[in-house]
N, CA, C and O of each residue as an XYZ file, in Angstrom:
872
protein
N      -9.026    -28.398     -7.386
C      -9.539    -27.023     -7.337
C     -10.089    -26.740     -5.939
O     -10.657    -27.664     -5.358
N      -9.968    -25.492     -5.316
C      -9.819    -25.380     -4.016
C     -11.700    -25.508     -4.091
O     -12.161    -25.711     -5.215
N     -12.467    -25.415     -3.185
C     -14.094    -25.589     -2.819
C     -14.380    -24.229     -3.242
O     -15.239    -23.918     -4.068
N     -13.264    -23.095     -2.352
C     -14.305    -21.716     -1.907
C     -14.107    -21.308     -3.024
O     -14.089    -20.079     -2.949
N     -13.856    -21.806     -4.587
C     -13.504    -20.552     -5.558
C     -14.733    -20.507     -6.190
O     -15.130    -19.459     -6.699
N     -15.578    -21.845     -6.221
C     -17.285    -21.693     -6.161
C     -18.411    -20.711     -5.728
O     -19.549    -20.494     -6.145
N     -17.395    -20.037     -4.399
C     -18.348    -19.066     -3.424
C     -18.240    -17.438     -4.123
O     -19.028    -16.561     -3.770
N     -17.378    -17.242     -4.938
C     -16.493    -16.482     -4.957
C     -17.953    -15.562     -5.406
O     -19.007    -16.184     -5.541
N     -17.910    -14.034     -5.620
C     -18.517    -13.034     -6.226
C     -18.443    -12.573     -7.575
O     -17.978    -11.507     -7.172
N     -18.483    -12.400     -8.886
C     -17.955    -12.016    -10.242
C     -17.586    -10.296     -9.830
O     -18.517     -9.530     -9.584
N     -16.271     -9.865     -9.796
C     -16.422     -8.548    -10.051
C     -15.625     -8.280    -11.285
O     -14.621     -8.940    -11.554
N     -16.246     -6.936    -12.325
C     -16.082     -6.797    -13.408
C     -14.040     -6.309    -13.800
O     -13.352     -6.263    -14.819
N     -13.802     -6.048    -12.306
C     -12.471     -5.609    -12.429
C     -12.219     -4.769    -10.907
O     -13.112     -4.118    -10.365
N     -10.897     -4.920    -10.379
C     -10.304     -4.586     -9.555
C      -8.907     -3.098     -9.836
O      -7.858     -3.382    -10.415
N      -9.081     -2.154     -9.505
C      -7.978     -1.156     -9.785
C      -6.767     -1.928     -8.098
O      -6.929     -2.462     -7.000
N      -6.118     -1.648     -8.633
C      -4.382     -2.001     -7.946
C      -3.302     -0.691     -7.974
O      -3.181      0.092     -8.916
N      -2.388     -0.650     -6.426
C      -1.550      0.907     -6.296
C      -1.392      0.408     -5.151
O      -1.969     -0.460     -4.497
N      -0.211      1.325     -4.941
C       0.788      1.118     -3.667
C       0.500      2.698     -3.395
O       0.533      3.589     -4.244
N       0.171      2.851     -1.820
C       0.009      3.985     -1.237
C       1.055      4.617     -0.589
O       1.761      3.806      0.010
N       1.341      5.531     -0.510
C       2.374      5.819      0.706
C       1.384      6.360      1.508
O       0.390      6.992      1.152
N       1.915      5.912      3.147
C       1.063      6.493      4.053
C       0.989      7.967      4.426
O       1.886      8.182      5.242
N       0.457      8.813      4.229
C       0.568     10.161      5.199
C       0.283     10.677      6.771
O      -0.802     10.564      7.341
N       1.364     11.202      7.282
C       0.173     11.479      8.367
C       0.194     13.406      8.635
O       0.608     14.409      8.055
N      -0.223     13.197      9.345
C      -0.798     14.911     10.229
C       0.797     15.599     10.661
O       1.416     16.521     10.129
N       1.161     14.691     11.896
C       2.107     15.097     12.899
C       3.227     13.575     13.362
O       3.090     12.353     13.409
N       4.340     14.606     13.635
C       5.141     13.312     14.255
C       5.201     13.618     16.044
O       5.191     14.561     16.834
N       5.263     12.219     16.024
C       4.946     12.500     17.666
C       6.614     12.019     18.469
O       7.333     11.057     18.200
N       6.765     12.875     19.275
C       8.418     12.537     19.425
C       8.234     12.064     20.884
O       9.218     11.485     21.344
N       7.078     12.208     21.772
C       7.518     11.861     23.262
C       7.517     10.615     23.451
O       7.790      9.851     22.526
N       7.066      9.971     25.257
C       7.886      9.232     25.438
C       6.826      7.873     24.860
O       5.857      8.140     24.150
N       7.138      6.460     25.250
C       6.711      5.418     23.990
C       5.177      4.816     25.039
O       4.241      4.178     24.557
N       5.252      5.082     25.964
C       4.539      4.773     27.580
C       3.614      6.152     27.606
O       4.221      7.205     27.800
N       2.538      6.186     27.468
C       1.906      7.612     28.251
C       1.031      7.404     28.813
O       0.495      6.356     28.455
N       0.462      7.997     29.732
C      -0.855      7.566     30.476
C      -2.120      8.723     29.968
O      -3.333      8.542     30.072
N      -1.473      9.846     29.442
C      -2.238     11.106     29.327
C      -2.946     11.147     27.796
O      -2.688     12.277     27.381
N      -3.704     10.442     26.788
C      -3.752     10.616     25.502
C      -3.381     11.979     24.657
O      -2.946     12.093     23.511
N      -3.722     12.994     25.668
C      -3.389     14.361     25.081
C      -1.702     14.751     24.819
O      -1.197     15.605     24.090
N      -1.061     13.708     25.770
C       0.374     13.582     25.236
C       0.800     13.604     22.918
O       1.557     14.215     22.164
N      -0.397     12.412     22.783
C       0.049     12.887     21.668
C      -0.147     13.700     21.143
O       0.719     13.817     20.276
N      -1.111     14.752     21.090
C      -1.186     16.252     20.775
C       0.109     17.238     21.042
O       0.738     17.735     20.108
N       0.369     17.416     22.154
C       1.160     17.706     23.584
C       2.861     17.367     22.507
O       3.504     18.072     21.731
N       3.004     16.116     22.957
C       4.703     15.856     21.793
C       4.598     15.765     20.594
O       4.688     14.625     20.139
N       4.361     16.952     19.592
C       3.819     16.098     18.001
C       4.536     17.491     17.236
O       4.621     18.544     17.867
N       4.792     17.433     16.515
C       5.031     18.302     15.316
C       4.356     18.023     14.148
O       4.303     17.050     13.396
N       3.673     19.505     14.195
C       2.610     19.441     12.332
C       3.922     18.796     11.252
O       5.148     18.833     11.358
N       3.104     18.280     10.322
C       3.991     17.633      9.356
C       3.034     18.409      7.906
O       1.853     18.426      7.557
N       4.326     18.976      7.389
C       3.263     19.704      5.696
C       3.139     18.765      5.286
O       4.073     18.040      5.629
N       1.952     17.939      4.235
C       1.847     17.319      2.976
C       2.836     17.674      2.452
O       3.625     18.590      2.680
N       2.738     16.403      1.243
C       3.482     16.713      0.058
C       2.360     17.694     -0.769
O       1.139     17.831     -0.690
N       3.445     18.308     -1.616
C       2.781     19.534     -2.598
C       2.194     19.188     -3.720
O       2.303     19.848     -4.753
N       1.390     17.918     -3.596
C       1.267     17.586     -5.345
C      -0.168     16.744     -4.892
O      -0.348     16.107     -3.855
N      -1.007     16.937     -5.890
C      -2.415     16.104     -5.720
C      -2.649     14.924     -5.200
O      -2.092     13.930     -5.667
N      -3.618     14.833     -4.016
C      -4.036     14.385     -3.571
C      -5.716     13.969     -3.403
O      -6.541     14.780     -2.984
N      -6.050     12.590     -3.801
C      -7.099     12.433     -3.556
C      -7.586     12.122     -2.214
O      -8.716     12.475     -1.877
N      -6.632     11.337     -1.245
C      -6.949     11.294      0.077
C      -5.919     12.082      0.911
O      -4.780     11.625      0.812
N      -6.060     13.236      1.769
C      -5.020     13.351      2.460
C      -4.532     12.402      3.561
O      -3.918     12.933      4.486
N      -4.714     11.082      3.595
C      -4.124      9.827      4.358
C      -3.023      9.569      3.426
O      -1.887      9.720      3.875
N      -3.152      9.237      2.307
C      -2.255      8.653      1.077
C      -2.077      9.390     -0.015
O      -2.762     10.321     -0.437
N      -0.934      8.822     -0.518
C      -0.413      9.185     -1.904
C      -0.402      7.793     -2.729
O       0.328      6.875     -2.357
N      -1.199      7.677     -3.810
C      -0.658      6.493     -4.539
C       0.000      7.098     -5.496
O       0.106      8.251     -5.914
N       0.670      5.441     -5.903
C       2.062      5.880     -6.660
C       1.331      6.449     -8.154
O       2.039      7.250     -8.764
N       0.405      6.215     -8.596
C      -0.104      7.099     -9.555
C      -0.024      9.004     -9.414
O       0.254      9.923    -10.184
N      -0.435      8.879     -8.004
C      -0.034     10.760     -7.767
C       1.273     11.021     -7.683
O       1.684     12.142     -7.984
N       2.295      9.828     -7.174
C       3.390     10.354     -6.633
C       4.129     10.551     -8.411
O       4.541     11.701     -8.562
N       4.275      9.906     -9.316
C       4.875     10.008    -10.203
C       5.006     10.862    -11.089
O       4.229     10.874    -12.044
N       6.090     11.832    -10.960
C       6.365     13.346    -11.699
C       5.899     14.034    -10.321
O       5.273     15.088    -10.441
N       6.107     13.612     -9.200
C       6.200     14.696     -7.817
C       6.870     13.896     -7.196
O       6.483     13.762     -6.035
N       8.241     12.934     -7.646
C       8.645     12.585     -6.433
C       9.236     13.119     -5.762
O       9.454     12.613     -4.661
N       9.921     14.718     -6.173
C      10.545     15.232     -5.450
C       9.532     15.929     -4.007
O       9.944     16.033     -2.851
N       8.344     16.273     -4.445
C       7.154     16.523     -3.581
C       7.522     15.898     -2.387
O       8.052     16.318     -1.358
N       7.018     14.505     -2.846
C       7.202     13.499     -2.030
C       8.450     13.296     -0.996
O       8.351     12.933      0.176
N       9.332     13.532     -1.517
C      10.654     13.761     -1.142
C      10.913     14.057     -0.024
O      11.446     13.565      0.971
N      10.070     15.675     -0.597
C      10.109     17.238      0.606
C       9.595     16.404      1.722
O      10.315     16.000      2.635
N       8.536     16.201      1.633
C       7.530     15.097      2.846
C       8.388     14.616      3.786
O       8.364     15.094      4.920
N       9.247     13.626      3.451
C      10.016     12.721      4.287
C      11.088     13.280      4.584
O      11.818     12.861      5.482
N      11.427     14.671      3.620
C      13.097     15.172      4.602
C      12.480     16.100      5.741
O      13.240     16.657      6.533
N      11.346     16.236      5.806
C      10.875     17.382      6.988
C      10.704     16.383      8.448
O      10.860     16.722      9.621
N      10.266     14.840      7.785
C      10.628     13.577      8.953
C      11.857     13.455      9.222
O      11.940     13.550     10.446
N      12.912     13.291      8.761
C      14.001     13.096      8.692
C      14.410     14.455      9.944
O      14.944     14.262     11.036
N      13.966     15.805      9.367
C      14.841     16.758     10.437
C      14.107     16.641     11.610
O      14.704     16.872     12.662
N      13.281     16.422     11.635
C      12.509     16.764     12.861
C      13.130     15.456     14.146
O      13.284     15.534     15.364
N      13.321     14.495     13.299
C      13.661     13.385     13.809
C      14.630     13.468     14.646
O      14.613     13.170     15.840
N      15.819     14.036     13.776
C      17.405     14.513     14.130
C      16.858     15.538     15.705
O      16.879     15.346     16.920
N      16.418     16.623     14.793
C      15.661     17.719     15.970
C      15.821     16.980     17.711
O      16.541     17.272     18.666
N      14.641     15.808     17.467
C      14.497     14.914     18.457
C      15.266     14.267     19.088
O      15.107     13.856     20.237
N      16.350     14.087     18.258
C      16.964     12.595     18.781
C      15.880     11.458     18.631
O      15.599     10.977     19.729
N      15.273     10.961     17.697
C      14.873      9.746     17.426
C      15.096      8.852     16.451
O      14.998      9.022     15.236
N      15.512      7.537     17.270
C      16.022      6.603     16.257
C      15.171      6.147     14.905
O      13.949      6.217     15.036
N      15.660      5.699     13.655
C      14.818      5.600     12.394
C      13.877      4.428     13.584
O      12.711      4.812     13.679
N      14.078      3.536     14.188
C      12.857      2.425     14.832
C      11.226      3.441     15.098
O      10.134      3.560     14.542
N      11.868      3.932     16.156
C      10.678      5.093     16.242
C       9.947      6.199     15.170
O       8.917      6.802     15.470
N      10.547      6.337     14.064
C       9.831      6.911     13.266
C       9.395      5.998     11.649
O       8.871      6.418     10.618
N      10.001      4.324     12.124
C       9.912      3.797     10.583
C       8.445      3.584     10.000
O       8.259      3.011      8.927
N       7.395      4.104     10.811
C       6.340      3.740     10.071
C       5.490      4.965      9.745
O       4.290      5.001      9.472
N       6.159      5.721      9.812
C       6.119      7.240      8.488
C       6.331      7.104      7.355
O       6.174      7.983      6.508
N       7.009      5.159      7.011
C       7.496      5.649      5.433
C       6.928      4.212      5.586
O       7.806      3.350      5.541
N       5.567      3.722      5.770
C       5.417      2.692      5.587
C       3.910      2.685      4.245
O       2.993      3.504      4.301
N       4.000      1.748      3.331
C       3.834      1.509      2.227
C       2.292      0.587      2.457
O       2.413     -0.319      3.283
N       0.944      0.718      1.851
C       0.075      0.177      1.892
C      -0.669     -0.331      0.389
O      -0.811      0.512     -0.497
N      -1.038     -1.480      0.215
C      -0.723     -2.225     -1.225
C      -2.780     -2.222     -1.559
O      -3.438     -3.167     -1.125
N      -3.248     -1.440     -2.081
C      -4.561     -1.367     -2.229
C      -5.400     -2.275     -3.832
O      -5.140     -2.168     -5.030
N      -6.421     -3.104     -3.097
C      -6.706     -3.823     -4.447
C      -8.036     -3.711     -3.960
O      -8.302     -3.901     -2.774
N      -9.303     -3.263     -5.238
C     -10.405     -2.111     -5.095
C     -11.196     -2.298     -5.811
O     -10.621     -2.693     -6.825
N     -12.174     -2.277     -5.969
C     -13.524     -1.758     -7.023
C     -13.990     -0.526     -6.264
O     -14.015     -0.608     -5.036
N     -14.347      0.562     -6.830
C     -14.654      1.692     -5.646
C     -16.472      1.627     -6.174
O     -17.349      1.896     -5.353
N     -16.823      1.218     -7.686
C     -17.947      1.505     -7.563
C     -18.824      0.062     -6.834
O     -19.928      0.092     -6.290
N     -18.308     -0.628     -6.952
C     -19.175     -2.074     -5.835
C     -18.382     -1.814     -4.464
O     -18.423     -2.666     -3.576
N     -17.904     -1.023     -4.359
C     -17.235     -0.567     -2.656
C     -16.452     -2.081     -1.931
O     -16.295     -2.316     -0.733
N     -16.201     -2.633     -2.685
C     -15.425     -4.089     -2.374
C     -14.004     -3.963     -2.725
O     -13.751     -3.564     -3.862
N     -12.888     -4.284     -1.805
C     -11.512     -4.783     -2.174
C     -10.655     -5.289     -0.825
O     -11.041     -5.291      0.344
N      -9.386     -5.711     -1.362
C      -8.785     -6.739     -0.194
C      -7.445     -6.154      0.238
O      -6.347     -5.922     -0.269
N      -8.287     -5.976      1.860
C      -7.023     -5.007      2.729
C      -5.664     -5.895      2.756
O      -5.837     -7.063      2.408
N      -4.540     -5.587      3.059
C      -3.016     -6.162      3.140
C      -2.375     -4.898      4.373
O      -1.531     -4.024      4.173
N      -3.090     -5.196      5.562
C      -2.607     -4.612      6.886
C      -1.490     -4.518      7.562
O      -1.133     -3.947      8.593
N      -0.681     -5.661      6.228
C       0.458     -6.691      7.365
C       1.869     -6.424      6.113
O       2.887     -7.109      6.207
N       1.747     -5.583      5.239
C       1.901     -5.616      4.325
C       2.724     -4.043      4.270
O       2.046     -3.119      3.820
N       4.154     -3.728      4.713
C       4.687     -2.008      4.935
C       5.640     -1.852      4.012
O       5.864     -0.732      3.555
N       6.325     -2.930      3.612
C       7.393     -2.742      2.665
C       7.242     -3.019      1.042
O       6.319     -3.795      0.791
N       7.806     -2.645      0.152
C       7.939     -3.090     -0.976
C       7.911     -4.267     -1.362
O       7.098     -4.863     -2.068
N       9.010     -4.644     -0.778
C       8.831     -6.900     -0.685
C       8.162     -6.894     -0.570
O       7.393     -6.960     -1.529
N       7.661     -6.803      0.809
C       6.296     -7.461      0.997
C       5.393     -7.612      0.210
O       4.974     -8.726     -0.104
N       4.855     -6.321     -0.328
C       3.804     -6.029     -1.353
C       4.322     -6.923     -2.540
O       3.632     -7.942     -2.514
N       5.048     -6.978     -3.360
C       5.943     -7.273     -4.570
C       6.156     -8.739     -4.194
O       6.437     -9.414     -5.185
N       6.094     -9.581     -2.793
C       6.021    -10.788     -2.691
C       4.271    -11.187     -3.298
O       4.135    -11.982     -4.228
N       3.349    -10.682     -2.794
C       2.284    -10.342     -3.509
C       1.832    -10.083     -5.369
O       1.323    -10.891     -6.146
N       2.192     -8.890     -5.563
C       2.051     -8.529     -7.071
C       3.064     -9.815     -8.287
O       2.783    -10.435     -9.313
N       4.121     -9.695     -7.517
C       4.914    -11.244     -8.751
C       4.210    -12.292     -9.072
O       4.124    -12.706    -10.228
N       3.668    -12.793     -8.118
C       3.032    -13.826     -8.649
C       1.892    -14.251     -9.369
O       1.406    -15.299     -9.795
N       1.571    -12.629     -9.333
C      -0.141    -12.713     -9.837
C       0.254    -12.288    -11.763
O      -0.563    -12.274    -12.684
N       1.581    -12.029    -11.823
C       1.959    -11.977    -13.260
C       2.299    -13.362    -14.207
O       1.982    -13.694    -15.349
N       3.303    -14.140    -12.870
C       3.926    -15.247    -13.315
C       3.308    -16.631    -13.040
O       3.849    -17.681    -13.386
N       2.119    -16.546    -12.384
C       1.487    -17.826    -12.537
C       0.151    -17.394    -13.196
O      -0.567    -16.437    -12.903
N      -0.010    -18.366    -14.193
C      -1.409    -18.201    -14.721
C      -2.301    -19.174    -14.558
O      -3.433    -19.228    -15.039
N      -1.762    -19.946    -13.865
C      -2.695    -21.234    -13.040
C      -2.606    -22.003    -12.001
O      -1.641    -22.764    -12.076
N      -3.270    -22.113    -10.998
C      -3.243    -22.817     -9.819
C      -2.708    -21.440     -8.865
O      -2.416    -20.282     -9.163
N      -2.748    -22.226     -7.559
C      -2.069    -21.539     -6.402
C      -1.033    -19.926     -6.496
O       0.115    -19.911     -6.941
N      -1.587    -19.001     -6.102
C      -0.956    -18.151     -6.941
C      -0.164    -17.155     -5.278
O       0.957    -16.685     -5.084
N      -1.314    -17.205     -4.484
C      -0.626    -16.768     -3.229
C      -1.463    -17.206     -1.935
O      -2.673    -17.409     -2.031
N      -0.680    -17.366     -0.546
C      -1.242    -17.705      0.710
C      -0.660    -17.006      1.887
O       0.563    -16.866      1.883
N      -1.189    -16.647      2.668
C      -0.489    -15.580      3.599
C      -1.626    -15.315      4.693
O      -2.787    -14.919      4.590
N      -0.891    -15.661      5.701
C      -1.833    -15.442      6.815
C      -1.183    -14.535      8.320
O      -0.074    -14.725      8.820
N      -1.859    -13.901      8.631
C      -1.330    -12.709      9.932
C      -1.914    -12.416     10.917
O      -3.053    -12.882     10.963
N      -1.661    -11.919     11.616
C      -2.996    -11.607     12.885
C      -4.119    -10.980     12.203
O      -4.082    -10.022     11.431
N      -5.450    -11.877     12.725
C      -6.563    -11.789     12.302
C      -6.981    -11.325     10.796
O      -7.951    -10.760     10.291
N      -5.808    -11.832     10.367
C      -5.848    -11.769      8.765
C      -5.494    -12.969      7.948
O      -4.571    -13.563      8.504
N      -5.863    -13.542      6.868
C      -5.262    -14.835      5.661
C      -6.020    -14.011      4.363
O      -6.900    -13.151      4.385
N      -5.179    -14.750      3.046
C      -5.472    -14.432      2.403
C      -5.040    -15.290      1.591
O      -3.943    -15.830      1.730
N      -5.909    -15.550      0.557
C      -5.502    -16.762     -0.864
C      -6.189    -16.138     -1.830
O      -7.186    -15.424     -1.719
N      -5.186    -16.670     -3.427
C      -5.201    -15.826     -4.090
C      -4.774    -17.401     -5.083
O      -3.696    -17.990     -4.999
N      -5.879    -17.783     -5.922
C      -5.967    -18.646     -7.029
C      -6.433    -18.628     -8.648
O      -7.611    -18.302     -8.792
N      -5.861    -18.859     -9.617
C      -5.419    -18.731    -10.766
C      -6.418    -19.801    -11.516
O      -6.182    -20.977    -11.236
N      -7.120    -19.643    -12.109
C      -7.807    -20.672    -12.975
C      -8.713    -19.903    -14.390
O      -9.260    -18.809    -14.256
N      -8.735    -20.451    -15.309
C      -9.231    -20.475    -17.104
C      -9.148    -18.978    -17.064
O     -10.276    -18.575    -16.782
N      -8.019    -17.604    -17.275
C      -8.131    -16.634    -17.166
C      -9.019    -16.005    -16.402
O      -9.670    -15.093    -16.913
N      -9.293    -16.473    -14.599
C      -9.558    -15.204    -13.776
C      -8.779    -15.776    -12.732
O      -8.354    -16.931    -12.711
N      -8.611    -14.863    -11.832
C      -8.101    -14.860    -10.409
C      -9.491    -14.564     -9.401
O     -10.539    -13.921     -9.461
N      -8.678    -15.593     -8.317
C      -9.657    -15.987     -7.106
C      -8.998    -15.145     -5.661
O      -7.865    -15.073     -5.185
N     -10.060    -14.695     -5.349
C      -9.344    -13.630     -4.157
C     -10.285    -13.968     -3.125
O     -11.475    -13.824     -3.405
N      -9.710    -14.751     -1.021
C     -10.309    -15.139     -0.270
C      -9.958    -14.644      0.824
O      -9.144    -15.345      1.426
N     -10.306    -13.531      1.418
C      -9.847    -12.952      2.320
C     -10.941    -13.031      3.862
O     -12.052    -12.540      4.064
N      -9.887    -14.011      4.894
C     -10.678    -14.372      6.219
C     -10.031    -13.708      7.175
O      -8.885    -13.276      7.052
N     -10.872    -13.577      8.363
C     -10.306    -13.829      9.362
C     -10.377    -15.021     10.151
O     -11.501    -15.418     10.460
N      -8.795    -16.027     10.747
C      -8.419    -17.121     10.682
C      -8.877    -17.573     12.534
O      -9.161    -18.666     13.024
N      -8.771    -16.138     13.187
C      -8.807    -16.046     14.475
C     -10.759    -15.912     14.860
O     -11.302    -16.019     15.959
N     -11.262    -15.708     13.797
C     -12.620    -16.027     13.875
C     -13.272    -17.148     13.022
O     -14.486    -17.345     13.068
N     -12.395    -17.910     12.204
C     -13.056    -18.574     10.860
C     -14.146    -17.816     10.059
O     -15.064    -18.351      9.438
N     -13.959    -16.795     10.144
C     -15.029    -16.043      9.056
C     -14.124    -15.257      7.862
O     -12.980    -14.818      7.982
N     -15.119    -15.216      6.509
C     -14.816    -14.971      5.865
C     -15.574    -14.250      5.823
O     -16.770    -14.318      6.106
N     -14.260    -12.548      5.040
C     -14.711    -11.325      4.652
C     -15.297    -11.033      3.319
O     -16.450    -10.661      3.101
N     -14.003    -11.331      2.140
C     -14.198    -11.259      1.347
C     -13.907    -12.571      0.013
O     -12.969    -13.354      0.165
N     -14.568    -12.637     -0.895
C     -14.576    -13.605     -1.955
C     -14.878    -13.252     -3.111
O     -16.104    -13.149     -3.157
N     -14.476    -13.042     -3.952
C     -14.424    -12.460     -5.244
C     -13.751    -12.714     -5.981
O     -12.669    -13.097     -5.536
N     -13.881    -12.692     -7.463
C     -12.993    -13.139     -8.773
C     -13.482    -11.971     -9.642
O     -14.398    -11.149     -9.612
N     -12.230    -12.347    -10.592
C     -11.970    -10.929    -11.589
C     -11.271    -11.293    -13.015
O     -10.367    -12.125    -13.083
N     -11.625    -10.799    -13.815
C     -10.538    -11.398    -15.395
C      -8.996    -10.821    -14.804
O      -8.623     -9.790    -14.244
N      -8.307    -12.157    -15.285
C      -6.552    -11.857    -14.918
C      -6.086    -11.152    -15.874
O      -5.043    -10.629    -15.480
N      -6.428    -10.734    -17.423
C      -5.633     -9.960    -17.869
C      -5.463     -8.931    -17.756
O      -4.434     -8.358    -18.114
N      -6.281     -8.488    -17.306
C      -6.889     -6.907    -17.164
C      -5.154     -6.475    -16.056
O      -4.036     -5.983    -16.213
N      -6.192     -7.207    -14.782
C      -5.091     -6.967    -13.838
C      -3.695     -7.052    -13.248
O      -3.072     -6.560    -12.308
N      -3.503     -7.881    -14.211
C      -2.097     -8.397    -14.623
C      -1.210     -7.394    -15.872
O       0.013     -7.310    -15.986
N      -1.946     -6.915    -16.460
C      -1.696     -5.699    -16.854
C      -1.232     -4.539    -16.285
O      -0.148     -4.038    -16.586
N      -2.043     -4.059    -15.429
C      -2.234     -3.028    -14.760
C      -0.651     -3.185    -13.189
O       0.028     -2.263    -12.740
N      -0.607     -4.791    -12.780
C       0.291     -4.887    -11.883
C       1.731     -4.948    -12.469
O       2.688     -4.997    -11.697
N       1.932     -4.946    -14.020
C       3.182     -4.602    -14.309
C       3.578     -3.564    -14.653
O       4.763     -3.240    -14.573
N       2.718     -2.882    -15.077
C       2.646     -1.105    -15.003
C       3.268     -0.583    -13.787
O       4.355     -0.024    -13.645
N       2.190     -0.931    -12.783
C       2.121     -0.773    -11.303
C       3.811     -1.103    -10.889
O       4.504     -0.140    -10.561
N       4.313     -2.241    -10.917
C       6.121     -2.299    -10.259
C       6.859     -2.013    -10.980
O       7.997     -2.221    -10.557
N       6.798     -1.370    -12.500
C       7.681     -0.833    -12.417
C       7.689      0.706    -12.475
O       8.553      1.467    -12.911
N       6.638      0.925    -11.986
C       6.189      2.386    -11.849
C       6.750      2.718     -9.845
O       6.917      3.783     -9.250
N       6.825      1.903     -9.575
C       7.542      1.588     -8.216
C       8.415      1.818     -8.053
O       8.908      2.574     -7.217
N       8.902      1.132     -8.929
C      10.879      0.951     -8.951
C      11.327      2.146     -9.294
O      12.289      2.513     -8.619
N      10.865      3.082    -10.333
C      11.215      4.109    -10.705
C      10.817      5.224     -9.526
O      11.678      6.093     -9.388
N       9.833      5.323     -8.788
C       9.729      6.154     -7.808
C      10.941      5.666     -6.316
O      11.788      6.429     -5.853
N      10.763      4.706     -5.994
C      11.403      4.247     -5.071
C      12.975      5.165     -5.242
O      13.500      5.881     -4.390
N      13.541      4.803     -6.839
C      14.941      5.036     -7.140
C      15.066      6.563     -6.755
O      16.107      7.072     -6.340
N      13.898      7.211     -6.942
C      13.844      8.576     -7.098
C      14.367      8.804     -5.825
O      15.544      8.923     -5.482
N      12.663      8.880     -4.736
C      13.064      9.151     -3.709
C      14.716      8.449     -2.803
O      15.141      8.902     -1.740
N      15.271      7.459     -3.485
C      16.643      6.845     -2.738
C      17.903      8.210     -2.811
O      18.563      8.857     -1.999
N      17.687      8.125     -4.678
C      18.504      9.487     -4.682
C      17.987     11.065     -3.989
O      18.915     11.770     -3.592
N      17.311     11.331     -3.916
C      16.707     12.751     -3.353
C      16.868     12.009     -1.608
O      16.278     12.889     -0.980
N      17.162     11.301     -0.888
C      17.038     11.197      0.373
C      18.565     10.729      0.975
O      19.163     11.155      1.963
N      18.950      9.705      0.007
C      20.056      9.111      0.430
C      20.257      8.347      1.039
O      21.397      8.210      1.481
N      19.127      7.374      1.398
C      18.507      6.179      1.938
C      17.379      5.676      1.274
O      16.448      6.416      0.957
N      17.397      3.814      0.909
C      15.628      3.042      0.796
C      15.233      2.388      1.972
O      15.250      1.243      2.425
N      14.846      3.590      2.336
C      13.469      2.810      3.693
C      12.352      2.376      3.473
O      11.651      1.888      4.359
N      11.981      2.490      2.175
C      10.416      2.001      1.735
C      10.601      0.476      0.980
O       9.645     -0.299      0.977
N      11.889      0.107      0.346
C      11.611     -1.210     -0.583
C      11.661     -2.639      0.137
O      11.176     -3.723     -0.190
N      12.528     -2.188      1.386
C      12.556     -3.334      2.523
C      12.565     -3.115      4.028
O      12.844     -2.030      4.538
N      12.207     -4.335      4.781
C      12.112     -3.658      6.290
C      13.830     -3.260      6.315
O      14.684     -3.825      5.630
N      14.123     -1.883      7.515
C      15.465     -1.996      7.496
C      15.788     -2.219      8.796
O      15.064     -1.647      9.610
N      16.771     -2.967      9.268
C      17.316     -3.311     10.231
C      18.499     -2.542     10.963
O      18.784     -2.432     12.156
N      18.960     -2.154     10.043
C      20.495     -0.750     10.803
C      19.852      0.444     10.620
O      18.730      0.528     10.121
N      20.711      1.667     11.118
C      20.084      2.604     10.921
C      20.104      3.597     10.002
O      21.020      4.419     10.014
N      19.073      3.651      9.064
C      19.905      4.410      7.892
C      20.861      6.199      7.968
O      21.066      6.949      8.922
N      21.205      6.298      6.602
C      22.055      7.440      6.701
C      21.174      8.502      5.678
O      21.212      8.233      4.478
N      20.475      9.559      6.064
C      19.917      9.832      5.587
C      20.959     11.048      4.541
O      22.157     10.763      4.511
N      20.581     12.156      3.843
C      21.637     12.767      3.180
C      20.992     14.330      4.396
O      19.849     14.723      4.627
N      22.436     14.854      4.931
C      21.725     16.000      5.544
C      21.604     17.486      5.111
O      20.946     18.275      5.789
């Protein structure tokens, strides 16, 4: 049994969701600027999506579901503006990048995943916290980020450091059924949005990093 799961905090429960990121404006100039007001200067307002929002940064997939076409609208107004530009999907791929949130909002405690833009990624994460119910459940470490994630007598152990300071942020445990619940809800409540937006766009830029350039539908 690992030492730090001793240190850990009791929290009564953790809420879990995949965000999509939002932003303001797309910025089309050049990748080098010396002027900060450049990004003001090269940017095009970007509308929200049309459907509730608790943060205008994000959409979790709880809001997005029964607005994915909302959502949709969002990313084909990236898409033209893009074209507009001439900019390659590289330069605009982290408009459709994906943030994996695990929370208590009333103890104001949960464990960031910074490193974390794609579906895999996240879903390399959420699988295992279904299919192991004991021992070693996940390990992952990134710039100025690690994270372990251990399985023992129905709870999960959550250890989140930074590796580049040896300090630890966060430590906390939680009952696994609860949340293990809630994370199979959670992917395939994914899968079904993901499919959505694939058909309404004509490209999946959100379930994996992509490497060619996609074809969007015009």
């Amino acid at each position: 049994m690992p030492s730090w799961l001793s240190d850990t905090r009791p929290i009564a429960s953790l809420q879990v969701d995949v965000c999509f990121l939002i932003q303001e404006r797309l910025y089309y100039g050049p990748d080098r600027f010396s002027d900060p007001a450049d990004l003001q200067t090269f940017a095009e307002p970007l509308a929200p999506p049309a459907l509730p929002m608790q943060d205008p940064g994000l959409v979790r997939s709880a809001e997005a579901r029964g607005y994915e076409r909302a959502l949709a609208d969002h990313y084909r107004q990236i898409v033209r503006l893009a074209r507009q530009h001439r900019l390659p999907f590289n330069s605009i791929r982290h408009y459709f990048w994906l943030r994996l949130w695990l929370w208590n909002p009333e103890q104001r405690v949960g464990i960031a995943f910074p490193w974390y833009d794609s579906f895999a990624e996240i879903d390399g994460f959420l699988r295992p916290l279904v299919d192991i119910a004991d021992g070693p459940v996940h390990d992952d470490t990134d710039q100025g980020w690690a994270l372990q994630t251990h399985a023992r007598d129905g709870t999960l152990y959550f250890l989140q450091s930074d590796p580049d300071e040896d300090a630890t942020q966060v430590a906390i445990a939680t009952p696994r059924a609860a949340l293990v619940a809630q994370v199979a809800e959670l992917r395939e409540r994914m899968h079904g949005i993901l499919a959505r937006l694939r058909d309404e766009l004509g490209a999946d830029v959100w379930s994996a990093y992509v490497r060619d350039e996609p074809t969007f539908k015009a």
